[in-house]
C-alpha positions as CSV (number, residue, x, y, z in Angstrom):
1,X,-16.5,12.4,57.6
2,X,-14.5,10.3,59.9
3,X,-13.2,11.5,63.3
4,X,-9.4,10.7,62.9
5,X,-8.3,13.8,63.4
6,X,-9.3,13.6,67.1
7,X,-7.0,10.8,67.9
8,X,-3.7,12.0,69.4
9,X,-1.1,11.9,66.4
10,X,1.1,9.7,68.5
11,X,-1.4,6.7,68.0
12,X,-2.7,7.8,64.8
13,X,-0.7,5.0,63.4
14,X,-2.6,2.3,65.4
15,X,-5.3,3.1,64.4
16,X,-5.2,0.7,61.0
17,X,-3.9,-2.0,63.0
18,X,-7.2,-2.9,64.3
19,X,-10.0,-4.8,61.9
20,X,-12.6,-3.1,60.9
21,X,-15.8,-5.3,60.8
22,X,-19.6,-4.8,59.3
23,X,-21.8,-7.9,60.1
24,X,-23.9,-7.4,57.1
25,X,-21.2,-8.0,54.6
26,X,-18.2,-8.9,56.2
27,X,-17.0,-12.6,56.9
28,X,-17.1,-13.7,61.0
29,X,-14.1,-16.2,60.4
30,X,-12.1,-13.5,58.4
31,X,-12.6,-11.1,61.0
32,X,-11.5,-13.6,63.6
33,X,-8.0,-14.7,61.9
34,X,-7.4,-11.0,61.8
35,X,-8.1,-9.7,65.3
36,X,-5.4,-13.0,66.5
37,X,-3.0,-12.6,63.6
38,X,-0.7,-10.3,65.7
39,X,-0.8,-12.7,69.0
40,X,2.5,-13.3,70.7
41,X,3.8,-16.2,70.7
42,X,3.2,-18.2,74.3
43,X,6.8,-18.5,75.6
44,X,8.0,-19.6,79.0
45,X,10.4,-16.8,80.5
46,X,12.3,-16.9,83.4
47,X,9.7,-14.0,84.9
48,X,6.4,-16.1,83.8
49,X,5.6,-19.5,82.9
50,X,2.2,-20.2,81.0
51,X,0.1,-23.4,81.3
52,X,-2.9,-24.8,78.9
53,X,-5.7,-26.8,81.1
54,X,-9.1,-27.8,80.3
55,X,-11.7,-27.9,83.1
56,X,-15.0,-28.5,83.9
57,X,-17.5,-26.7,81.8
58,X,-21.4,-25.5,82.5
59,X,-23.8,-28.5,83.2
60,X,-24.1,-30.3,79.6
61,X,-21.7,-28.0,78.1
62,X,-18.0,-28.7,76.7
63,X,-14.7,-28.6,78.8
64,X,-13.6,-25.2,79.1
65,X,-9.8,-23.9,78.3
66,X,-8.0,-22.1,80.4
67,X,-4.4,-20.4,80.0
68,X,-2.7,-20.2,83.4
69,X,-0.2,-17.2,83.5
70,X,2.1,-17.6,86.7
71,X,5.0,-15.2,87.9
72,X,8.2,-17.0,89.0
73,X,8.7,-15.0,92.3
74,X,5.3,-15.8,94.1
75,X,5.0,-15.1,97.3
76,X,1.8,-18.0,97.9
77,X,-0.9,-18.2,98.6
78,X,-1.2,-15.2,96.2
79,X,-3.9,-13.3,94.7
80,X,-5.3,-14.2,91.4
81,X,-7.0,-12.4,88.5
82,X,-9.8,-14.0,86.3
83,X,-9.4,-12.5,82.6
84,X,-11.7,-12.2,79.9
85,X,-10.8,-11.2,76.4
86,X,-12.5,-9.4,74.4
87,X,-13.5,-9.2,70.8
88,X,-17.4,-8.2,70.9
89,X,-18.1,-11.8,72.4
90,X,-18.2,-12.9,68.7
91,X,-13.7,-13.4,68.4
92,X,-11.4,-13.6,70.3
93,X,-8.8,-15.9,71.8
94,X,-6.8,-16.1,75.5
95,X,-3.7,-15.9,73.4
96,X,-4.3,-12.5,72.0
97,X,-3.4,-10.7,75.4
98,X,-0.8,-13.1,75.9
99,X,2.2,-9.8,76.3
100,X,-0.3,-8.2,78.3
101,X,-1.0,-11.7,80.4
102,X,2.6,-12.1,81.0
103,X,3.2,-8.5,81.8
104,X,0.3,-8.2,84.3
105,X,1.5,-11.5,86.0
106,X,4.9,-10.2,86.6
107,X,3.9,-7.1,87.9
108,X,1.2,-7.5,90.5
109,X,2.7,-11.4,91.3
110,X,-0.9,-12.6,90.7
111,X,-1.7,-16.1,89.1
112,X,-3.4,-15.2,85.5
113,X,-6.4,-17.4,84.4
114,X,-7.9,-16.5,81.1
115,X,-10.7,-18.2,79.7
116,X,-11.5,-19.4,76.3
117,X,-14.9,-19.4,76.1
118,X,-17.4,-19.9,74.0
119,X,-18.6,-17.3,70.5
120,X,-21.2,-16.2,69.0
121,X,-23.4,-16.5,66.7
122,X,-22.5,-20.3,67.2
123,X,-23.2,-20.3,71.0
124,X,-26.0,-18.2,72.0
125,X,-26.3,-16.1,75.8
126,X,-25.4,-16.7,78.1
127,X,-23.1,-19.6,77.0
128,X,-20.5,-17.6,77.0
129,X,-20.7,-16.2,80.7
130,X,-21.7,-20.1,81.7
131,X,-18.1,-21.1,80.3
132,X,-16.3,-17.5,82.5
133,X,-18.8,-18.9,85.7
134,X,-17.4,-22.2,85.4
135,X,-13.9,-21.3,85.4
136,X,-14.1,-18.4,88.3
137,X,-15.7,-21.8,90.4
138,X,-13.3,-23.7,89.3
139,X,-10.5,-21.2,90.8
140,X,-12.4,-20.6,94.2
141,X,-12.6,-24.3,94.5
142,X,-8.8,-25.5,93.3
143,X,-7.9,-22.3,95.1
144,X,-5.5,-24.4,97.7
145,X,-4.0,-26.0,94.6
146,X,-3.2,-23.7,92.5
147,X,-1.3,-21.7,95.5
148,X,-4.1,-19.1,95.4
149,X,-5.6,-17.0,98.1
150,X,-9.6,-17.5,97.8
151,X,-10.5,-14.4,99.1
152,X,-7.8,-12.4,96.7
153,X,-9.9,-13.1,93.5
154,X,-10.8,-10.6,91.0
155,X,-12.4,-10.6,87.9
156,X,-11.0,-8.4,84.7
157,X,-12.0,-7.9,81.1
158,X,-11.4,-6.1,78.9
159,X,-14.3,-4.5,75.9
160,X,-16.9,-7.1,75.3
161,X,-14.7,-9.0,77.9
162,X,-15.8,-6.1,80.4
163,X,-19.0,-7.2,79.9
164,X,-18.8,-10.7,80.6
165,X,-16.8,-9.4,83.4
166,X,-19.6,-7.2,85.0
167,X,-21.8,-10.0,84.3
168,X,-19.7,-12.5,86.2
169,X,-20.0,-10.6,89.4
170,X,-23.4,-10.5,89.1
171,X,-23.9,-13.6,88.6
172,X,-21.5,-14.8,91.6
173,X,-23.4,-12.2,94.0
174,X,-26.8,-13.6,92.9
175,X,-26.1,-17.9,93.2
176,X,-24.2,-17.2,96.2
177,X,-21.8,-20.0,95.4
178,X,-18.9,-17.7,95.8
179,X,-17.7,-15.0,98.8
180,X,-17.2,-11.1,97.2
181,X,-14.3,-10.8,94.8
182,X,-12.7,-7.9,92.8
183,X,-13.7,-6.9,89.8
184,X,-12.3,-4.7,87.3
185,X,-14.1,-3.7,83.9
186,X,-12.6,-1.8,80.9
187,X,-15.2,0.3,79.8
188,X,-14.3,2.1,76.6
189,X,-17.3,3.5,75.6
190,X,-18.4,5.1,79.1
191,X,-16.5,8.2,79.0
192,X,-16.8,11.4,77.6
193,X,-14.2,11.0,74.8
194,X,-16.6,8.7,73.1
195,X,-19.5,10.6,73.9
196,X,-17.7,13.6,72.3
197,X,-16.1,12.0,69.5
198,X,-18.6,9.2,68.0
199,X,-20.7,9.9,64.7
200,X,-23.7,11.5,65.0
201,X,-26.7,8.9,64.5
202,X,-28.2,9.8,61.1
């Protein structure tokens, strides 16, 4: 019994698009060429420019790359918006939002950081959130630099990147190494449509 029949008719259609994935018998590295196979390609517009940096990672931990999403017409110092993908926290890349990247940067004329950081099984907790830490610190600090307004910086994620979101802000409020921010979490599984429309355990 599946629950298709609940999704409107007008997105039945997506529905195949995305991977399905069992741990216990499906391949980690399959299941991450797929989720990425559909990423837009990165390409400078006259609206949005992208940039690749690596910064500072965690204490005794790798570099950590970034993708910088910037709207032509900023009006700086301007706000800026911290994104985390998603993908479970086990796949995933910054590229696979790229339209959406590029889109939100245009709209709300915020510079776009999003952060490729680190998977698992092959990193274990919290290296992951170390790696989103290190580059929120990183923003606050080159904040000038970048033509960013410090106290204008929000987090996002979205699905496991929700998480790491919600954990960020946490983590900011508890070292006290950076002033309140924003913070925005998609939270798919919260509402009632999933309450109403998951399998029944059993």
């Amino acid at each position: 019994m599946t629950t298709l029949h609940l999704v409107d008719a007008a997105q039945r259609d997506r529905v195949g698009s995305f991977p399905a994935f069992d741990p216990d018998h499906d391949d980690l590295s399959d299941f991450r060429r797929t989720l990425v196979e559909g990423t837009i390609s990165l390409v400078h517009s006259d609206a949005v420019s992208y940039e690749e940096r690596q910064i500072a990672g965690p204490k005794d931990a790798p570099d950590v790359r970034v993708l910088l999403f910037r709207p032509s017409e900023d009006d700086l110092p301007g706000p800026a918006i911290l994104y985390i993908h998603g993908g479970g926290m086990i796949a995933g890349t910054p590229e696979m939002q790229a339209g959406t990247l590029s889109r939100l940067a245009q709209e709300t004329g915020a510079l776009i950081v999003s952060v490729d950081y680190r998977l698992a099984p092959e990193t274990p907790f919290p290296g992951g959130l170390e790696d989103v830490y290190a580059a929120l610190v990183w923003l606050h600090h080159q904040a000038s630099t970048l033509g960013v307004d410090a106290s204008r910086i929000m987090v996002m994620g979205d699905s496991g990147g929700g998480c790491l979101a919600a954990a960020t802000a946490l983590l900011a409020r508890d070292r006290g190494e950076i002033p309140a921010l924003w913070a925005v979490f998609d939270l798919p599984h919260a509402g009632p449509a999933h309450w109403r429309t998951r399998r029944p355990l059993g």
